[in-house]
Each structure stands twice: as structure tokens, then as C-alpha cells.
C-alpha positions, 0 to 999 in steps of 0.5 A, a space after each residue: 916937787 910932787 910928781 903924780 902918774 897919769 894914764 890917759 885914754 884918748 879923746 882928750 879935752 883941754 881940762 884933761 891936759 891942765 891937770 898935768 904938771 912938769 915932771 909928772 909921769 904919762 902913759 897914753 891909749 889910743 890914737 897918736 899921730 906922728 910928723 917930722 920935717 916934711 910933714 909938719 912944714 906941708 901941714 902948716 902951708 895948708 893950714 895958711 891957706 885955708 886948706 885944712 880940710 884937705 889934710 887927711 888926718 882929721 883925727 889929730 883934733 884934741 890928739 896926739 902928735 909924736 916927732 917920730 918917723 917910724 921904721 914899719 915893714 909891710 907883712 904881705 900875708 897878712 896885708 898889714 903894717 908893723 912898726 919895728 922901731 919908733 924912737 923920737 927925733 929932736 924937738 927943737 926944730 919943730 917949734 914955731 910949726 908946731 905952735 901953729 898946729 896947736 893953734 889950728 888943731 888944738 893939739 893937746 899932747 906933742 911927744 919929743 926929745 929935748 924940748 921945744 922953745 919960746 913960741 911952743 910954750 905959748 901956744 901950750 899956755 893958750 891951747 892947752 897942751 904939754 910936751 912930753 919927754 920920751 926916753 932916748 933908745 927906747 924904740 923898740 919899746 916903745 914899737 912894742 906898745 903900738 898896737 896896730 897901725 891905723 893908717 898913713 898918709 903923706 907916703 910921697 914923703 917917704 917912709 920917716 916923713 910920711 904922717 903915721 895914724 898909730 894905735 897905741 896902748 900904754 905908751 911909756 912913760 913919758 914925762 911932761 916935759 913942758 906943762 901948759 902953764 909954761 913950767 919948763 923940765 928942760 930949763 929947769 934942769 938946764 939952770 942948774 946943770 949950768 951951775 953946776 958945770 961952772 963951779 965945778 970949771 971954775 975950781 977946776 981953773 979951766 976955760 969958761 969957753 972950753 965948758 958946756 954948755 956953751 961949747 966951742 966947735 971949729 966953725 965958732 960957739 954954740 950957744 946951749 
């Protein structure tokens, strides 16, 4: 696999996002957006009922959103927000809700750990957009790229849930995780650690339900 590095200035069109490929490496500049829970849930149900003017952040059109809730201290004597720590939350959970922003935005990049499942990757492949991997423990890093904050909206929410406009410079690396064709880092990986991780219990002569993945926990097994 032949990875290549990219470095992307927002605004971003469909055939910018096209030409990146699983596991190839991506800083961005400019203005990224980010949601969890709350904020994604509220964003959809105004989207569903036609409201999508009322959403504030008109900016994320052909933008950036990142599963992030920031922890940002506001300076009093200079009147300004600064972000101290931005590491990503799980993406999994975000998946039908965040195909359907794709759908109404035409979001071209989401920012995440792990992956994101079925109903995401077709919306990527309709939209045109990637799921990019941020690396885990890295949030302070990664506070020091964020230039400044533009604004926030959703505050009601509290601080982590709030939609946090951020300018930032550089952001990275991260790797495409998901291309917009569908291709899959995390399944990829995925197959062959399960592979792996069988014949290794098999020689082993351990238990199939004692290996990971999937693994067995009180109230039952969890599928990986």
C-alpha cells in the first residue's frame, strides 16, 4: 500500500476529499467544527424537521467535524477562549447520526477514534468523505495546533457537548481511516489481527470464547 501525505487548507470540495486513500497521511488548516452526543443528536432533529437554518454553524457546509469535547479555560484579561486539551471520544457511536450530517452538510472530513460503521461508510461513498484517525493521548498536542477559537455555540449543553468553531493549523497527522470508496483501515487491520489472534489461541490451546476478539465479560459476550 502506497501511502502519500496530504496537507489540506480549507474550504474543501468533493474532489479534494476523492483523492485521499486509506492510510495515507493528513494534516488540515482552517476551520474545524466539533460535536458529541448532544450536539449531533439536536443538530439531526433540526435537520429532520426542516429547520437547518436554525443551526448556527452554518460553516460546517464542505467542513471539518471532529468527536471532540474540548477542555478550554476562558482568559479573563484578554476576553478570549483557549483550548488546553482536545483529544478525540469514540466514533462508533456516531455512526447513523453522522451519515445523516454528511447527507445534509456534505461534510467532507469527520475527525475520530476507531472507526465508524456500515451506514457512515455509505454516506462517505455517496458524499464524498473520509474518516480520519487521530492518535490516542495526543490532546495536548493536538491543543497546541488549534490556533484560536472561533466561536461556540450550543453552550446550554455544557462545555464537552457544546459545537466549538476552532481554527486550526496543521492539524496532525492524522490518517484516513475510511476513504470515500469504502475502503476500511480499521477492518483491514481488524481481519488480520483476528487471524492472527486465533492461531496464536489455537497453538496456545486455549478457549475460542476467552480470545479477543470476542470477548467474554459477566453479563455475556461482546462481539468485536
Amino acid at each position: 500500500m502506497s501511502v502519500k501525505e496530504h496537507r489540506l487548507v480549507l474550504p474543501l470540495k468533493e474532489e479534494d476529499v476523492r483523492q485521499l486513500r486509506m492510510g495515507d497521511i493528513v494534516y488540515v488548516s482552517g476551520l474545524v467544527h466539533t460535536l458529541r452526543d448532544m450536539g449531533h443528536r439536536r443538530a439531526v432533529e433540526l435537520c429532520h424537521q426542516n429547520r437547518i437554518s436554525e443551526i448556527p454553524f452554518q460553516t460546517l457546509n464542505e467542513g471539518i467535524l471532529w468527536h471532540c469535547g474540548p477542555i478550554a479555560r476562558y482568559n479573563e484579561e484578554e476576553k478570549k477562549w483557549v483550548v488546553k486539551s482536545a483529544g478525540s471520544t469514540t466514533s462508533s457511536r456516531f455512526s447513523p447520526l453522522g451519515a445523516k450530517l454528511i447527507e445534509y452538510f456534505r461534510i467532507r472530513l469527520i475527525i475520530g477514534k476507531g472507526t465508524m460503521t456500515e451506514s457512515a461508510h455509505i454516506a462517505m461513498k455517496n458524499f464524498g468523505a473520509c474518516f480520519l484517525n487521530s492518535t490516542g493521548g495526543c490532546a495536548v498536542m493536538y491543543a497546541e495546533q488549534i490556533e484560536q477559537v472561533e466561536n461556540v455555540f450550543w453552550e446550554d449543553l455544557g462545555q464537552p457537548e457544546a459545537c466549538w468553531v476552532l481554527k486550526v493549523n496543521n492539524l496532525g497527522p492524522l490518517i484516513v481511516g475510511i476513504d470515500s470508496f469504502g475502503s476500511s483501515l480499521f477492518d483491514k487491520i481488524g481481519g488480520v489481527m483476528r487471524s492472527n489472534l486465533q492461531q496464536t489461541y489455537s497453538a496456545l490451546g486455549l478457549k475460542k470464547e476467552y480470545a479477543y476478539l470476542p470477548k467474554r465479560v459477566p453479563s455475556g459476550v461482546i462481539e468485536g
